[in-house]
Structure formats: structure tokens, C-alpha cells
N, C-alpha and C positions, 0 to 999 in steps of 0.2 A: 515567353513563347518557347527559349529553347529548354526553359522547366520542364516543363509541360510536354514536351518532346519525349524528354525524357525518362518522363512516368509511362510513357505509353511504349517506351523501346523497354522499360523492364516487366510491362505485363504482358509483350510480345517475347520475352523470354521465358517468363514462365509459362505461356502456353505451349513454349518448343517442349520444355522441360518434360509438360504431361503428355505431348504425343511424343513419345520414345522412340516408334520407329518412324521411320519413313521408306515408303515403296516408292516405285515406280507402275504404273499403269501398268506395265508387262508381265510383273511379279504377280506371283500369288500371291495373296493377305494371309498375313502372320499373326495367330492373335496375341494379345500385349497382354492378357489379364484376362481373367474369369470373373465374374462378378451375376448378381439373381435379381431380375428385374422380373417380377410377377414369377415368379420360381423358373424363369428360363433363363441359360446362360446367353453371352453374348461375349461379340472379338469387337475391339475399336482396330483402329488404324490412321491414317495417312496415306494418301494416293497423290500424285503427280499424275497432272496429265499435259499434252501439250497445248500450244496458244500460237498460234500465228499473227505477226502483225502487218500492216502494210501502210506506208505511209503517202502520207497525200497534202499536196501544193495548193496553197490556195491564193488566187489570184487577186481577188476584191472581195470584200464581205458591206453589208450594209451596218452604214453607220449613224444614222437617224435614228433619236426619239431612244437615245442609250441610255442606262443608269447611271455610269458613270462617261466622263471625257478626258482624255488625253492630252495635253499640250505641253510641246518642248521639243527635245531631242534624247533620243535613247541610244546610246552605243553598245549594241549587243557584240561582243568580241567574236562570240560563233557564227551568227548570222549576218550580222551587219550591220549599220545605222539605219534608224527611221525618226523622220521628223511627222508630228502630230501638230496638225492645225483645226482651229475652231472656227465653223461660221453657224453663227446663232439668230432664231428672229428674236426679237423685242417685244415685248404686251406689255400693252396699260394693266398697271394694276389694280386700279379702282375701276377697271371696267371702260366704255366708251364715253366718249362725251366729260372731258373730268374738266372739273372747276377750278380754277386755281385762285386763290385768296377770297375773298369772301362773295362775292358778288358772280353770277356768270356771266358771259361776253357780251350776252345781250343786253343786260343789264345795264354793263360798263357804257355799253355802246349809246345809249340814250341817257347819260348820268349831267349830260352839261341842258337838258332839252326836259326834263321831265318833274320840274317844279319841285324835287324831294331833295331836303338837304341832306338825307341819310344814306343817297347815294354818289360813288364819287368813280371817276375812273384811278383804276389801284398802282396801275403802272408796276406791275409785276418786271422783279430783275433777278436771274440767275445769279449767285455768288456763290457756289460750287458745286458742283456736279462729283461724284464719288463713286467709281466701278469699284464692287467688293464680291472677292469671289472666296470663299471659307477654304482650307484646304482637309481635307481627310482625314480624322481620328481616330486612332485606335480604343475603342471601346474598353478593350483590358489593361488601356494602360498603367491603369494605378488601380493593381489588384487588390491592398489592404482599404483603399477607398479615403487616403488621409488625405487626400486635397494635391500630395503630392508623386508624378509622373514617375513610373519605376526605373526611370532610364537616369535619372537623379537622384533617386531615393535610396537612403544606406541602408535599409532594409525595408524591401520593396513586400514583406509579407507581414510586417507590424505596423499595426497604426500608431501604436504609442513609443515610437521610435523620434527620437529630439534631434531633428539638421540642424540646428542653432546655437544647441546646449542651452536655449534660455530658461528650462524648467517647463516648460507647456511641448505638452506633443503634438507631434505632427495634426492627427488630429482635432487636437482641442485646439491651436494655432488655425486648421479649418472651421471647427464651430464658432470662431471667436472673430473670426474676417482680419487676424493678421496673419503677416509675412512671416512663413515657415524656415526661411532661411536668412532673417534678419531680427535676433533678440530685440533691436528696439528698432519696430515698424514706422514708427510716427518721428525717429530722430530728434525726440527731446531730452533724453538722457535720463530716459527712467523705463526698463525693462518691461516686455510686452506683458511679464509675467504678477508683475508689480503695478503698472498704468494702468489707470482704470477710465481714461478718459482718448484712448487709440481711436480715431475715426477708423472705419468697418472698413473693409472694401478696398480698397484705394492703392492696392499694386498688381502689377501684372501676373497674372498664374501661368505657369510655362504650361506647355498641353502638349502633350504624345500626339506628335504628326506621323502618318500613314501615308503609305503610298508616293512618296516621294522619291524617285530614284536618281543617283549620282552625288546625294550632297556629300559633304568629307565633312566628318566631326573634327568641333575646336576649328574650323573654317569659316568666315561671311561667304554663304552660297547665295548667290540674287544672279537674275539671268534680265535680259533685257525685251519685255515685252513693246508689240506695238498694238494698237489699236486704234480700225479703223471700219468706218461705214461699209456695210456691206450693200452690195446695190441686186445681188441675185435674190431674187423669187423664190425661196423655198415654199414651194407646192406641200400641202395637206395630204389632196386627193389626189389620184393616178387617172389622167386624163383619158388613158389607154384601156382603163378596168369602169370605164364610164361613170366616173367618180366615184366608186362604191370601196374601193380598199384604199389604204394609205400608202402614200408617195413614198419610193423605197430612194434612197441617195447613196451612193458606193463611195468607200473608202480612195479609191484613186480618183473623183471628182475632185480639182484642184479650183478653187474659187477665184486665188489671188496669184498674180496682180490685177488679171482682166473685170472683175466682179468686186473691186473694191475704192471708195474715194477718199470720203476725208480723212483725215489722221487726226483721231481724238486725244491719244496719247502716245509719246514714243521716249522710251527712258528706264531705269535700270527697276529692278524688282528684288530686294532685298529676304529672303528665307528666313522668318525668326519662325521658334517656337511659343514666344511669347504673346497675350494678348494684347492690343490695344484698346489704352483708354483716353476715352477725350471727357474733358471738363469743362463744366462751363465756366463763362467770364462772369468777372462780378460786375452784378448793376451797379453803377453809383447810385441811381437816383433809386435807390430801394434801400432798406434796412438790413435786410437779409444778405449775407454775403453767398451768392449763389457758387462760384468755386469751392465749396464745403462742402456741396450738393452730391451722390453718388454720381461716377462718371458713367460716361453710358462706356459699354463695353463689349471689344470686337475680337470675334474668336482670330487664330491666327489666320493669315491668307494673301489673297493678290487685293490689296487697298492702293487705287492711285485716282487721281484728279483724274478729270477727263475734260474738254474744252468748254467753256463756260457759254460764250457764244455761238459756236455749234447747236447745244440745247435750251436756247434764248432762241432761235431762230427759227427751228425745229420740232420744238415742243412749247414751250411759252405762248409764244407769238400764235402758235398754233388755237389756241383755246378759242373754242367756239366757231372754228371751221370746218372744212370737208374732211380735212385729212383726219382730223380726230373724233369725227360723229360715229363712226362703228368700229371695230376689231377689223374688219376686213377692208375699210379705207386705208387704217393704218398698218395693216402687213403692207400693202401696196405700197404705199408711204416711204414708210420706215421700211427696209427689206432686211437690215441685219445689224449683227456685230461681227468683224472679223477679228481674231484673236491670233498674234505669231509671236513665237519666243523665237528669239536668239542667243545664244549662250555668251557670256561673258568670257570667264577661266574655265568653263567644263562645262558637258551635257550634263542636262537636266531636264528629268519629265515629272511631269506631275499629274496626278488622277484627279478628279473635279466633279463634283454633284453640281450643277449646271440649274438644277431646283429649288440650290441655296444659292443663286450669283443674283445680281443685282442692282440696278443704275439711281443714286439717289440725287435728286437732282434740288439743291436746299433754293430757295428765294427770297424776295423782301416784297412788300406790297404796303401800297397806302392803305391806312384804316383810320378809323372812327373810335375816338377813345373821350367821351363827352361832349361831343362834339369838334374835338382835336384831331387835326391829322396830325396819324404816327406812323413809324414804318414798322410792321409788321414780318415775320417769319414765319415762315412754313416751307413744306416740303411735297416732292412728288417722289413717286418710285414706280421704276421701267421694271420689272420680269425680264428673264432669258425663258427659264420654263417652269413649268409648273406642275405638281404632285396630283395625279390624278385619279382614278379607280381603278378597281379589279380588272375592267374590260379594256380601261385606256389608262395605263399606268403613269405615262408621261405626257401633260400635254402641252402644244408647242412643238418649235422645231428646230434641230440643231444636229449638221454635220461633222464628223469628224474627215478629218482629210488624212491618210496616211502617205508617205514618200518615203517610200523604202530601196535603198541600197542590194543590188542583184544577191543572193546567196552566193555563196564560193562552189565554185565546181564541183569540188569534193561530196559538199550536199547534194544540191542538184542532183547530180548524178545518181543519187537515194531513192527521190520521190520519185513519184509515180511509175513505179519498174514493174506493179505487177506481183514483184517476189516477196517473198518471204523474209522480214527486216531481220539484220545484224545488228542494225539499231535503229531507235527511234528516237526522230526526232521530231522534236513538238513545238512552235513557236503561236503567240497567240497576236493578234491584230490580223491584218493578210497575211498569216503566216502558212503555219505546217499543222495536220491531225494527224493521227494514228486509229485505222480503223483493226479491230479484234475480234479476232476467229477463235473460240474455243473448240478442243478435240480434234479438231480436221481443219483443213482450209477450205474445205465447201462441207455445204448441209451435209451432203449426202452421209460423208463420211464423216460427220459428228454425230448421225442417228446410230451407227455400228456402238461406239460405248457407252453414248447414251441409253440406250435399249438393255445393255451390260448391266450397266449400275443399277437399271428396273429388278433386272433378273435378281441380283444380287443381292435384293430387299433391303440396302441401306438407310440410313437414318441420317441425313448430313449433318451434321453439327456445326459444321463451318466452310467454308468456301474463298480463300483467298488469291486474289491475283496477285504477285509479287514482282516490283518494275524496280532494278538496281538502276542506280545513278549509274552511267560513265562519267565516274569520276575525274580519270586519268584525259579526259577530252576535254571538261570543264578546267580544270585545272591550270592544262595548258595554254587554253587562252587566254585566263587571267580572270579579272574582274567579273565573274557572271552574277547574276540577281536572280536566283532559283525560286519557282513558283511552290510557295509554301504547301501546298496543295491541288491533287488534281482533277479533275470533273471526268468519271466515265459515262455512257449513255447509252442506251439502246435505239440505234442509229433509224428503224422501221417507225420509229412512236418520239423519238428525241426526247423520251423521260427519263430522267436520270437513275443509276441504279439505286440508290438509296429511298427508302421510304418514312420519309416523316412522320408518319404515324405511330411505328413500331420504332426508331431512332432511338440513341440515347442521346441526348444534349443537357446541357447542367446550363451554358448562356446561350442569350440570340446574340450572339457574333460569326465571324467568317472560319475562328479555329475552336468554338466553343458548340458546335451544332453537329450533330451525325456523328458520335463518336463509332458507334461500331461499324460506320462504311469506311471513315479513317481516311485515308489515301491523305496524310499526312506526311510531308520529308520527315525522315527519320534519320537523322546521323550516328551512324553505327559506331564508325572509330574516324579519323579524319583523311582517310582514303575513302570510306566506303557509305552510301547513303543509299536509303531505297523508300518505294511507296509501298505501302501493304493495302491494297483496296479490299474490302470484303463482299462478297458478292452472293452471299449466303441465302439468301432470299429468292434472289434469280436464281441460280441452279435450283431451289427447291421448287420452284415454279416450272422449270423442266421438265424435269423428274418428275414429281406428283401431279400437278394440273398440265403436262403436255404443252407449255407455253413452247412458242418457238423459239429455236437455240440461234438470236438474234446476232448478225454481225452489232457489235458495239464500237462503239467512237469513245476516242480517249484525247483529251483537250487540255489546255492549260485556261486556267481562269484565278480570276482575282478572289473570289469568293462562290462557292460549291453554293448559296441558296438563292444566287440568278441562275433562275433554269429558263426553260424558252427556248424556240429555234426562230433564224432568219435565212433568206434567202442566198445563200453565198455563191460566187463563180467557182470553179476549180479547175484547173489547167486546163486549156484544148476547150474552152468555154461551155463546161461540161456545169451546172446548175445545182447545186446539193444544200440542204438547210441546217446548218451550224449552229451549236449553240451560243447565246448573245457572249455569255462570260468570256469566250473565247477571244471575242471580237473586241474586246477593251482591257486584256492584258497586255504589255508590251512584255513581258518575261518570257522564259524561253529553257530548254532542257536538252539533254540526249538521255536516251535509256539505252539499256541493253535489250534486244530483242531474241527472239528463240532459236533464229539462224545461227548459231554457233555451238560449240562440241557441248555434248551433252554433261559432261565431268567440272562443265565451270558453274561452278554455285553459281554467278550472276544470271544464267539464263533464266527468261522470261518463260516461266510454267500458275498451271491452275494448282494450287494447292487444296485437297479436299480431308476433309478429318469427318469419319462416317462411325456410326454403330453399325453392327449387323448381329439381329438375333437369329440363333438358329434354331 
């Protein structure tokens, strides 16, 4: 990533290089070069114009039915602590009505009464139930694609680079299914390079974790979750909207303690990067030694028991009653899962796709094996949610809880004033936006050079807003986790400024998509970092089609392609629609805003680079 940063800080150098001068809005335009486009000359330039910001409090945002989840605790040094709690419903996921072991309950139910020796009651027993919740990948992590994570890799841009020195590269070590950082995989004392009899498979691959905040490398970071029944109702439909929209749930609804009972699990949660693999036991009474068998294999994440007779009671027993004949017996039922971290040695949060988590709940059941009873194996699986379409992206239901520590007066005293920022501050969950005024602080007076630049017969060629880090603020507090990238929008429509269509992108990932809208940190030197957003489409949309010169919102978010708005409060119970990304980042910024003397390069202006023929 900070590569990649870095190609893009030296082709933002070379475009200073080709616009030579730079004006101000007030100046005349200078021309830089003579050159014949259809035998007429033309002047380029650079213009500055101003940008007003204003910053705005946000008290609760909606946190149901999210892409991603939060749980833990986040120590923001600027803002302040916030702890993230999860309450989640539970779905069948073979649908209603599920059979467990081979026979259904009616069946069982008449097996001593019904003259067939081929039926039996099966006596189904829970013997482990397994919550796994995956944690977040970074997609780039292992750019040459050798099998191995660049955050370990001695050369993270060659495949055929050897961590082992055993003779075999990284990636032919991946086509071959041995261990990359262990010359002899199978520990018989003959070289992975030389053995030709290595079983495949059969060690853990470390994996580029995302979204993890507060771990210390070369540290055991594990935080102590608990987990427990949730007894509250999340509602679908909005009783209020006469069931026709979906149930909105806000960030300060607190569930627990009051909305919560059993304790399924409570106990420490260890952070690897590594995968887990389980193996089977060997039959005796088979031939075949089944521990030789591929193990099944589980990407890194939250894996822990959960109580075995709680889901014997609950679910088992359940089979072929009320509570499990429809999906909506069993919300009623079943109303949740409640999720709460505690931190051990340090805060820790962690991000969560909630449509990869999972309840597996393993059993034993009599069966029929020639006439033999034996005891059989099988399995159930609980949903949290689940992946859905276009129209209903997620479906299921699951709140995020946020409890946030007051901002310090110094902030405070910031938002909602009205004026004109000195700086801006941006925090994302119920946090802080930044709403942006180009040219003027009202219409009115951004139609005066808007109307200029018509007359002017320009040709934009580019258009950027430029947001310096305050450095010197982050700095001082210590430890901050800067939002690698920032989301701007047009506050009237909530669509974001970038256009997918005309974008450059090379991958679908969160730093690999929309390059020319960018608003990527940039670190300049290690004082000085800023976003370069490009907004070059929007002004020409101005300009030529007459769009309007929309206030825009400037957000922090975890990834720029959740776009969307929801309903959010903002101070003085004032109602405004936010976008989702905002709402499930815990990161957080200061910028400099345009309230300050005009001679300090950090000030917040619209940079515009025009043709003009004459």
C-alpha cells in the first residue's frame, strides 16, 4: 500500500511540474505556452479558487442490515474511546421445518408403534456447537500471488523468490501444496525439493488480516469475548410506516444487560493470522487411515465452542415443533445473538462481514447400518445473515451498538458553529462530517464565478480539491489510525463524486478502484500528508450542463465502493441522510480547512487547470 502511495505522490509531481504557474482566482491568467490546436492558439493555466467548510455532529446514525460490523473497543486519542457491540438474529439455514438425522420427528414419533423395523427413534445429541466468525482480508495482500502474504514475504513483488532456500519458489512451493517457509514440509528428512511423496495441503497459510485495529506486532493480541442469547425482537418492518419500509435500529440503542440471557460462551479470543486446520481421527475399524485425509480448513477469525446444551435444548429437541415450523416462529423463538469484547492487555476492534459468521452445531444420531444400530454424525448450521440482491443487499438483522466517550471541549467547540472551518474534523461511526461549499459560502455567490469561468470559454482539464493532514494535531496525540481514503458526495442526491463508468481502476478492491477520483493519504515527507480528491467531472457538469453547484459532504469510510445513504440524527435532533461507509468506520482525521491566512500552502482551496482558446 505504502508503494502504491507512492507512485501516485510522483505522478502528482509531475503534473505540478507541467502546470508551471499557478494564479489565484483574483489574477489575471498568464499564458504558459503557445501551441495550434486546429490552427488557433490557446494559454493553459491553474486557478485557485476558494472552498468553505463546515463541520457537523452526529449524534446516532443507523446501524442495521450494515456491510460490515464492529466489535471491541477503539481508543481514538483525538476523539475518544468507543466501544462496538453486536446484537444479531439467527436463521435456519436449510430453511424451515429442518430434519435432523435421518428420519423427521414424526416419523421418530411413531418408530416403537408402526410395525417397520427400518424405523427407530435416533436419539439425536449435540457434541459441539462452533461460533466462527472469519476476520477481514486484504485482497492485495500478496501482490506477486506466490501463496505468500507480503507482510512476510522477502520480496513481496517476485514469485520466484525462495523464504526457505529449499530450491523451489515461493510459488512452485504454492503449486506443489508445500510449506513456503519450511524446506522439509512433511519432517522426514528429505527436502520438499527432492520428496516426491509430501502429502499436499497440510499446513496453515498465514493470510493478510484487514481491518483489525490496535494489535502490536511480534505480540499475542486476543481480547475476551462473551456471548450471549439475545432476548430483543429485531423487527424487519416499521410498524410506524405500516409495515411497508424496514425497521431502522440506531447506533446508541444499547441491548445489554436488559435484552440479554444465557451465556453461551465467555473466555479469551486469541488474534492469529494463521489458518486453522482440523483433521480427522482414524477409524480403527476401516482400512483406510482417515487422518491422511485433506483437513477441512478455516480461514483466520473469532472460532470458539459455544454451550452444547443450550443447543440440545433449543435447537435439537426443537425438531418437528412450533418453534421451528416457519422462519418467523423461529425469530420469535430464537430473538438473537449478543456479541461483547473486553479487552485483555489493550483495545481492540475489529471489522466483521456478519454474512460470513456462523453457528455449527455437530450431533450423533442412531442409524441403520444393515440392519445395525450405529451412531451416526451430522451436522446443523445457524446464519447471522445473509447475502442478498440488488434491491435487498443484506438480508436478516443485526445492530451495531456504539458507546462513545464525550469529544473534548476543544472539538466540541468546532462543530456545529455555523462558520467557516480552521479545521476539519472528520470522525466516522456517530461521529463528525464536513459539509463543502465551493466558490462562495452560499449559491448565490458561487453563481458570480461560475458564470466567469462560462465567459471565459475554458476547457477544464482537471479539477482538484486538496485536504492537508494537521499533522502537527495527529501527531500530538499519539497513536492515530488514519483513514486511508476519503468518500466525498453530493449531499442534494448522496451520489458520490466519482463515476464508475469513466473511472480508472486496474482491481476491485477498496485502494485499487477509482484512481483518478484518488482521495488517497498521500505522505509527502513525515510532517506533511494530504488527500488530492479530483472532482473534474463535477465542475464540468457545472460549467457546461448547468448542474447545480451542490453543497457536498466529505466523510471518512472504510472503502469508497459502499455508497448508499441512511437516516442519521445530527445535533439539536436535526435528521440528515449519511452515507452507510461513514457509519461503520471507527477512524478518524483533522484537516486543515480554508479559515486560515491565505500564504499557508496547507489551506483547503479548489485547484482547476483550464485551456482557454482564443
Amino acid at each position: 500500500m505504502v508503494r502504491f502511495l507512492s507512485k501516485k505522490k510522483s505522478l502528482l509531481l509531475l503534473a505540478g511540474f507541467l502546470a508551471i504557474l499557478v494564479v489565484s482566482c483574483e489574477e489575471d491568467l498568464t499564458t504558459v505556452g503557445d501551441n495550434v490546436i486546429g490552427g488557433e492558439p490557446f494559454t493553459t493555466g491553474r486557478v485557485s479558487y476558494d472552498v468553505f467548510a463546515f463541520n457537523k455532529k452526529v449524534d446516532a446514525v443507523p446501524t442495521n442490515r450494515l456491510p460490515i460490523y464492529q466489535l471491541g473497543f477503539f481508543n481514538d486519542p483525538i476523539y475518544g474511546r468507543t466501544e462496538a457491540q453486536i446484537t444479531s438474529q439467527i436463521t435456519l439455514a436449510s430453511g424451515a421445518n429442518p430434519r435432523f438425522g435421518t428420519f423427521p420427528q414424526s416419523t421418530e414419533d411413531i418408530a416403537d408403534t408402526d410395525d417397520s423395523d427400518a424405523t427407530i427413534q435416533e436419539n439425536e445429541t449435540v457434541t459441539e456447537v462452533i461460533l466462527f466468525i472469519p476476520f477481514l482480508q486484504n485482497p492485495r495482500g500478496d501482490r506477486d500471488g506466490d501463496g505468500v502474504k507480503d507482510e512476510v514475504d522477502n520480496d513481496p513483488t517476485d514469485p520466484n523468490s525462495d523464504e526457505d532456500g529449499d530450491g523451489l519458489s515461493d510459488n512452485q512451493e504454492r503449486l506443489a501444496g508445500t510449506d513456503p517457509f519450511n524446506p522439509d514440509t512433511d519432517g522426514d528428512g528429505i527436502g520438499d525439493a527432492e520428496d516426491t511423496s509430501t502429502a499436499v495441503n497440510r499446513f496453515p497459510i498465514k493470510r493478510d488480516l484487514d481491518s483489525i485495529y490496535g494489535m502490536v506486532e511480534n505480540v499475542e493480541n486476543s481480547f475476551n469475548l462473551r456471548v450471549s442469547r439475545s432476548t430483543f425482537f429485531l423487527r424487519d418492518l416499521d410498524p410506524d410506516t405500516n409495515f411497508e419500509e424496514s425497521q431502522e435500529f440506531f447506533s446508541t440503542q444499547q441491548f445489554a444487560p436488559a435484552f440479554v440471557s444465557d451465556e453461551l460462551f465467555n473466555g479469551p479470543v486469541t488474534i492469529t493470522d494463521e489458518e486453522t486446520l482440523i483433521f480427522q481421527e482414524d477409524d480403527p475399524d476401516t482400512e483406510e487411515d482417515e487422518s491422511e485425509e485433506a483437513p477441512e480448513r478455516f480461514q483466520p477469525g473469532i472460532r470458539v465452542a459455544l454451550d452444547t446444551d443450550f443447543f440440545q435444548q433449543n435447537i435439537i429437541d426443537k425438531e418437528g415443533q412450533s418453534e421451528l415450523l416457519s422462519i418467523s416462529n423461529f425469530q420469535e423463538f430464537f430473538r438473537g445473538i449478543h456479541l461483547q469484547m473486553t479487552p485483555i492487555d489493550r483495545d481492540i476492534m475489529v471489522l466483521l462481514d456478519l454474512t460470513d459468521a456462523s453457528i455449527t452445531i455437530t450431533y450423533e444420531f442412531d442409524d441403520l447400518d444393515n440392519g445395525e444400530i450405529i451412531r451416526s454424525e451430522s451436522s446443523f448450521v445457524l446464519n447471522f445473515l445473509t447475502s442478498g440482491n440488488a434491491a435487498n443487499p443484506i438480508l436478516g438483522n443485526a445492530v451495531n451498538t456504539y458507546i462513545n466517550e464525550d469529544y473534548p471541549a476543544e472539538i466540541l467547540n468546532q462543530l456545529d458553529t455555523g462558520e467557516n472551518a480552521s479545521r476539519i474534523y472528520l470522525k466516522g461511526d456517530s461521529g463528525s462530517f464536513a459539509e463543502i461549499r465551493l466558490f462562495a459560502e452560499d449559491e448565490a455567490g458561487g453563481a458570480d464565478f461560475i458564470n466567469q469561468i462560462k465567459a471565459n470559454n475554458w476547457i477544464i482539464n482537471e479539477a482538484n480539491l486538496v485536504f492537508h493532514v494537521d499533522r502537527a494535531a495527529l501527531n500530538a496525540a499519539g497513536t492515530v489510525y488514519e483513514p486511508f481514503r476519503l468518500y466525498l458526495y453530493n449531499t442534494e442526491n448522496n451520489f458520490p463524486l466519482y463515476n464508475p463508468d469513466t473511472e480508472n481502476t486496474f482491481a476491485d478492491s477498496a485502494f485499487g478502484v477509482f484512481l483518478n477520483y484518488d482521495a488517497l493519504l498521500e505522505e509527502v515527507d513525515e510532517n506533511n500528508a494530504k488527500y488530492t480528491i479530483r472532482i473534474t467531472d463535477h465542475i464540468n457538469n457545472i460549467i457546461i450542463r448547468d448542474s447545480t453547484n451542490a453543497t457536498l459532504g466529505l466523510a471518512v469510510t472504510p472503502d469508497i465502493r459502499i455508497t448508499g445513504a441512511q437516516n442519521a440524527m445530527l445535533s439539536g435532533g436535526v435528521e440528515r441522510e449519511l452515507p452507510v461507509g461513514s457509519n461503520i468506520s471507527p477512524l478518524s482525521t483533522v484537516l486543515f480547512g480554508s479559515n486560515i491566512p491565505n500564504e499557508d500552502e496547507r489551506k483547503l482551496k479548489l485547484e482547476i487547470f483550464f485551456t482557454e482558446t482564443n
